[in-house]
Backbone as a printed PyTorch tensor [residue, N CA C, xyz], in Angstrom:
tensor([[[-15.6920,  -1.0180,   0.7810],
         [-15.5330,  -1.8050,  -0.4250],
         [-14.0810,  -1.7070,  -0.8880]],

        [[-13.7240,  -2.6290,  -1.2060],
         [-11.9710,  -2.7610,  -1.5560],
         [-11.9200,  -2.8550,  -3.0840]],

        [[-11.3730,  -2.4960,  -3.9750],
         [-10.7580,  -2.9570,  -5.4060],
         [ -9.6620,  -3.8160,  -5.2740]],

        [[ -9.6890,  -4.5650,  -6.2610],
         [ -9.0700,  -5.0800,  -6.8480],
         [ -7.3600,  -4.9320,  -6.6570]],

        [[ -6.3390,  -3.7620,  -6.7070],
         [ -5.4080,  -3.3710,  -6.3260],
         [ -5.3580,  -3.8130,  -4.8950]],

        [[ -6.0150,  -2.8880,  -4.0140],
         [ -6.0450,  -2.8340,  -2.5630],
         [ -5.4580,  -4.2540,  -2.0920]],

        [[ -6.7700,  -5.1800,  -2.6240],
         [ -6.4820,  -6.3290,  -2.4980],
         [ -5.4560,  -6.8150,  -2.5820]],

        [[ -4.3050,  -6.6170,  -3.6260],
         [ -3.2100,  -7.1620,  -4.4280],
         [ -2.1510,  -6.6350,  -3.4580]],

        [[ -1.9290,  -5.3660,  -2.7670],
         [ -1.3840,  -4.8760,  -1.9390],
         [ -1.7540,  -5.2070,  -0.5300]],

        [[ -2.6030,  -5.7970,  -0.2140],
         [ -2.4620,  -6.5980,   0.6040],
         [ -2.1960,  -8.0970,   1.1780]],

        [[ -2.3840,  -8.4280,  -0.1760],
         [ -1.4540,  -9.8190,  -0.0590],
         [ -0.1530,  -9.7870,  -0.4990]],

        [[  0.5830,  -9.0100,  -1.0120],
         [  2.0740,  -8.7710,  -0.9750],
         [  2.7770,  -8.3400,   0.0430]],

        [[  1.6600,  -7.5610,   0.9970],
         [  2.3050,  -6.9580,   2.5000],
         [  2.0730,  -7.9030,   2.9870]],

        [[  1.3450,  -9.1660,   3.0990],
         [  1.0750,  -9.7360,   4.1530],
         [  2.3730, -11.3170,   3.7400]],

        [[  3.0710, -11.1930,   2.3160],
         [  3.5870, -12.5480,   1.7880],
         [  5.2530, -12.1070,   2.2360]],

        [[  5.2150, -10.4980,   2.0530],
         [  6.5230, -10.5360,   2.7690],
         [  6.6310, -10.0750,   4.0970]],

        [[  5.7940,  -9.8100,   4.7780],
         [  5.5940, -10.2780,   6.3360],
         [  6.1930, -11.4470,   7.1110]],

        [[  5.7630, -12.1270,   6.5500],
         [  5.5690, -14.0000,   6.4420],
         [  7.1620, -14.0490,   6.0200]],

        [[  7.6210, -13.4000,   4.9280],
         [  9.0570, -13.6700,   4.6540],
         [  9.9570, -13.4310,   5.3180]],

        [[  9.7370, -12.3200,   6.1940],
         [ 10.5700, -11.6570,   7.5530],
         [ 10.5680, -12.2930,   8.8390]],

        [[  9.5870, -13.3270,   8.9190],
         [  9.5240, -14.1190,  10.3710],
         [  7.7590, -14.1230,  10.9540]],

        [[  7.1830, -12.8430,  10.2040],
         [  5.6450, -12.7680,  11.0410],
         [  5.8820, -12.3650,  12.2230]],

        [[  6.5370, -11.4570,  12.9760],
         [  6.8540, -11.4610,  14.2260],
         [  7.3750, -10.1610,  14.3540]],

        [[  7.3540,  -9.1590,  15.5320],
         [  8.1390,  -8.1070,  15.7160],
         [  9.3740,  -8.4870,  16.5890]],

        [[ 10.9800,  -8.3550,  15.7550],
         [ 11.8720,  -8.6810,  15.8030],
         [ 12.2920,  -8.6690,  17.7790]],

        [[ 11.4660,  -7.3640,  18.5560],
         [ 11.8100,  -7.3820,  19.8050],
         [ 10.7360,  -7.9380,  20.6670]],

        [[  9.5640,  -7.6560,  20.6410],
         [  8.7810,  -8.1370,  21.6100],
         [  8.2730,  -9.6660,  21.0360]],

        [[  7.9670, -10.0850,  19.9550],
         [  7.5680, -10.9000,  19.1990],
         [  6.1420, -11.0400,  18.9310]],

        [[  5.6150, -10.0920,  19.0150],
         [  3.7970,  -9.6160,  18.7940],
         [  3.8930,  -9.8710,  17.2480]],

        [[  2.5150, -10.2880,  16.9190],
         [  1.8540, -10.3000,  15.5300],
         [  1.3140,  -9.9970,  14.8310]],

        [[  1.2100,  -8.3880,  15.8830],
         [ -0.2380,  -7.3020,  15.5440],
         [  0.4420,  -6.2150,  15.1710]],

        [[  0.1830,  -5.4090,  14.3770],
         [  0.6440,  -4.2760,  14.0330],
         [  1.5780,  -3.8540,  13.5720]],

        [[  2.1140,  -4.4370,  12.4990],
         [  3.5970,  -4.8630,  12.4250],
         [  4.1370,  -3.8940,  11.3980]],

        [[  5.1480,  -3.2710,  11.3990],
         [  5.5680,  -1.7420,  10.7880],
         [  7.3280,  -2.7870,  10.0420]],

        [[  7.5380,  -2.3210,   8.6040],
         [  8.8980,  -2.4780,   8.0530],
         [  9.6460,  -1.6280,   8.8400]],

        [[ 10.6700,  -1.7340,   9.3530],
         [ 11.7420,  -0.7790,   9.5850],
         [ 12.9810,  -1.1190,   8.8150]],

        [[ 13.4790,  -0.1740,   8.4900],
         [ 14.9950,   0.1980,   7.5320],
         [ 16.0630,   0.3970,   8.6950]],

        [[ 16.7410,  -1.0260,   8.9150],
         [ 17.7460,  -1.0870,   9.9420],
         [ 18.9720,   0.0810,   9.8620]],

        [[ 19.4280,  -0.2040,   8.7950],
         [ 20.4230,   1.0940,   8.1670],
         [ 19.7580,   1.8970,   7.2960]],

        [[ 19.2030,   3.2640,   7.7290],
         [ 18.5340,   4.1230,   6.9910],
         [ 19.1560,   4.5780,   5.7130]],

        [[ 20.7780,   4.0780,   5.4010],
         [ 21.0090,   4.9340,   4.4230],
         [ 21.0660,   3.6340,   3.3570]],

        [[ 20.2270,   2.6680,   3.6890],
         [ 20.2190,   1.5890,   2.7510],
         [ 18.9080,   1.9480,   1.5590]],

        [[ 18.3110,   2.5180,   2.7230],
         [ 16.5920,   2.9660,   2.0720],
         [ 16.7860,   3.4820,   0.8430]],

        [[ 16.2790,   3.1310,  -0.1330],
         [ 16.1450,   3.6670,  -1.5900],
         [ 14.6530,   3.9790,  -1.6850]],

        [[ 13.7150,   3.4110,  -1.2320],
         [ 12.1630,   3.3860,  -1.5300],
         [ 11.6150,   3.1480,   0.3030]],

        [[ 10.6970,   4.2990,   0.4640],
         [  9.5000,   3.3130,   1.3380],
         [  8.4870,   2.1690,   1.2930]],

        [[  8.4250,   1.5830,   1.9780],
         [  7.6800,   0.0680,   1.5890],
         [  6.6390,   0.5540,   1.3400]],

        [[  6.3000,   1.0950,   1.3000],
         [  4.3450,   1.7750,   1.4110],
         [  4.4740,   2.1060,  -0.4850]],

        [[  5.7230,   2.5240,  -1.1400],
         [  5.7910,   3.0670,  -2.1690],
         [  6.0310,   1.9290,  -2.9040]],

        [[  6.6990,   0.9940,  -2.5020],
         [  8.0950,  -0.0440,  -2.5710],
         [  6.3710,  -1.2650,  -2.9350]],

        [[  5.6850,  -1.3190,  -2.4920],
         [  4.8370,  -2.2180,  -2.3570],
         [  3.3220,  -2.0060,  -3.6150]],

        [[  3.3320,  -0.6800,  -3.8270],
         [  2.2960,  -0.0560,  -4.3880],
         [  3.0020,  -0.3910,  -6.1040]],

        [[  4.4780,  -0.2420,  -6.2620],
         [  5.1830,  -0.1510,  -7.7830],
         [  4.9290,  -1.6710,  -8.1880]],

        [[  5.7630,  -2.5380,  -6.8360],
         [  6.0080,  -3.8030,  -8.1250],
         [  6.7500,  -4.8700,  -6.9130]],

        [[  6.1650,  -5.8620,  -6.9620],
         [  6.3870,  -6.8140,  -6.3880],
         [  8.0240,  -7.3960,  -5.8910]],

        [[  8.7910,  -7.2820,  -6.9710],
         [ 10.3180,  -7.6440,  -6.9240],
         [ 10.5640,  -6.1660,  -6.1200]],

        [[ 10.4270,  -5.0870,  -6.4000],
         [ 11.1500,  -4.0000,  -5.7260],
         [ 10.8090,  -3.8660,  -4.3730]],

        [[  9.3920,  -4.5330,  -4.1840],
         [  9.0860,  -4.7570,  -2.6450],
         [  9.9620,  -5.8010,  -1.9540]],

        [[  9.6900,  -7.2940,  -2.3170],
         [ 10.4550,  -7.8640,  -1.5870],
         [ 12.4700,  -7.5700,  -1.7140]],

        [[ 12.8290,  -6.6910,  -2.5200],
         [ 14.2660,  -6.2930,  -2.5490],
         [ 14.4080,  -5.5240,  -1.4460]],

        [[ 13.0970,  -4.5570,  -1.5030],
         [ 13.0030,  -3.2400,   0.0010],
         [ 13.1880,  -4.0610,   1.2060]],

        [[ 12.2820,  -5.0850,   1.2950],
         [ 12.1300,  -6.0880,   2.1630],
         [ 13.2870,  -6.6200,   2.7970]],

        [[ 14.1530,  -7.0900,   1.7800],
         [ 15.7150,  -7.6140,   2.5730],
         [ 15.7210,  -6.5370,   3.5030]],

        [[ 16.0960,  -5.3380,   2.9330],
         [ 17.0020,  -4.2650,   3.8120],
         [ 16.1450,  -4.1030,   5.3160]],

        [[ 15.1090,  -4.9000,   5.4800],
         [ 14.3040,  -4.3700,   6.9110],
         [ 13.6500,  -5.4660,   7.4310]],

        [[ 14.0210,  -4.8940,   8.9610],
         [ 13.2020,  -6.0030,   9.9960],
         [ 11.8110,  -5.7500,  10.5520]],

        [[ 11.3750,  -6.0530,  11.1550],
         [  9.9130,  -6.1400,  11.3610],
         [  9.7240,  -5.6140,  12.7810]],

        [[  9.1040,  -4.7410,  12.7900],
         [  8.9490,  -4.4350,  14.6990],
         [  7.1770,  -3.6770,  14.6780]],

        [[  6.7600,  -3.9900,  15.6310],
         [  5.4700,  -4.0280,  15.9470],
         [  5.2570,  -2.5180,  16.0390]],

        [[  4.1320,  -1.6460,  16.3200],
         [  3.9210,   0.1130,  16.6310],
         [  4.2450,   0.7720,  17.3280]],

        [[  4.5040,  -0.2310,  18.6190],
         [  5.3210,   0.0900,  19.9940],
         [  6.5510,   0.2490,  19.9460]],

        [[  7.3850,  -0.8780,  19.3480],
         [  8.9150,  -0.3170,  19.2400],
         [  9.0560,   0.1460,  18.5810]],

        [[  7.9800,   0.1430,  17.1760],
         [  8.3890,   1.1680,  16.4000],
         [  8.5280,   2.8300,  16.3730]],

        [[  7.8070,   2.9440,  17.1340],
         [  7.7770,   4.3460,  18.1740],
         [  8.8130,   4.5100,  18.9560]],

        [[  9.1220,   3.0600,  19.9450],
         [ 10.5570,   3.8490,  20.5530],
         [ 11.2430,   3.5830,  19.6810]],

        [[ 11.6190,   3.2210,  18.7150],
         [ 13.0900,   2.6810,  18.2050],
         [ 13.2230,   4.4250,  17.5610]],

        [[ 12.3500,   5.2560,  17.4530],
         [ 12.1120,   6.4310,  16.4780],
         [ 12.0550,   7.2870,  17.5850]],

        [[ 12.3870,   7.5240,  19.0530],
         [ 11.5310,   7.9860,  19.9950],
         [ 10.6440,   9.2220,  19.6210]],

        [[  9.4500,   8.3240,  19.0480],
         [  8.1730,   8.9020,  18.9990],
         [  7.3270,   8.9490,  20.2240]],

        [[  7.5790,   7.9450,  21.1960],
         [  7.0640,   8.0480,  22.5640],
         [  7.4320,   9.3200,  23.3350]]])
C-alpha cells in the first residue's frame, strides 16, 4: 500500500527523469536508472534527499547530474 507522499515522490523522480533524456547517458537502457553527480564536488544534496524536501531543490540537484542505468552505475563507481 503506498501513501500519498510515496506517490508524490514518485512522480517527481519519474518528471525529472524525463527531464534528463529518460535514458542512461552510456548504454541508453530505460530500466533502472540511477542520478549520478558528474562533478562530485558540485553535490550539495543527494537526490534521494534532494527529492523527498522540495521539488525546485530536486530539479536544481537534477541539472548537476546525468542519468546512467545500475550497470554503469556500478562501473562508473567501480563497484563491479
Amino acid at each position: 500500500m503506498t501513501n500519498r507522499k510515496t506517490l508524490w515522490r514518485r512522480k517527481v523522480r519519474q518528471r525529472l527523469i524525463k527531464s534528463l533524456g529518460g535514458k542512461c547517458v552510456r548504454c541508453g537502457t530505460k530500466y533502472d536508472l540511477h542520478f549520478h553527480h558528474f562533478i562530485p564536488s558540485l553535490k550539495s544534496i543527494s537526490m534521494n534527499k534532494a527529492i523527498r524536501t522540495n521539488y525546485h531543490v530536486a530539479k536544481h540537484e537534477a541539472k548537476k547530474c546525468v542519468l546512467l542505468c545500475g550497470n554503469c552505475h556500478r562501473k562508473e563507481h567501480g563497484w563491479n
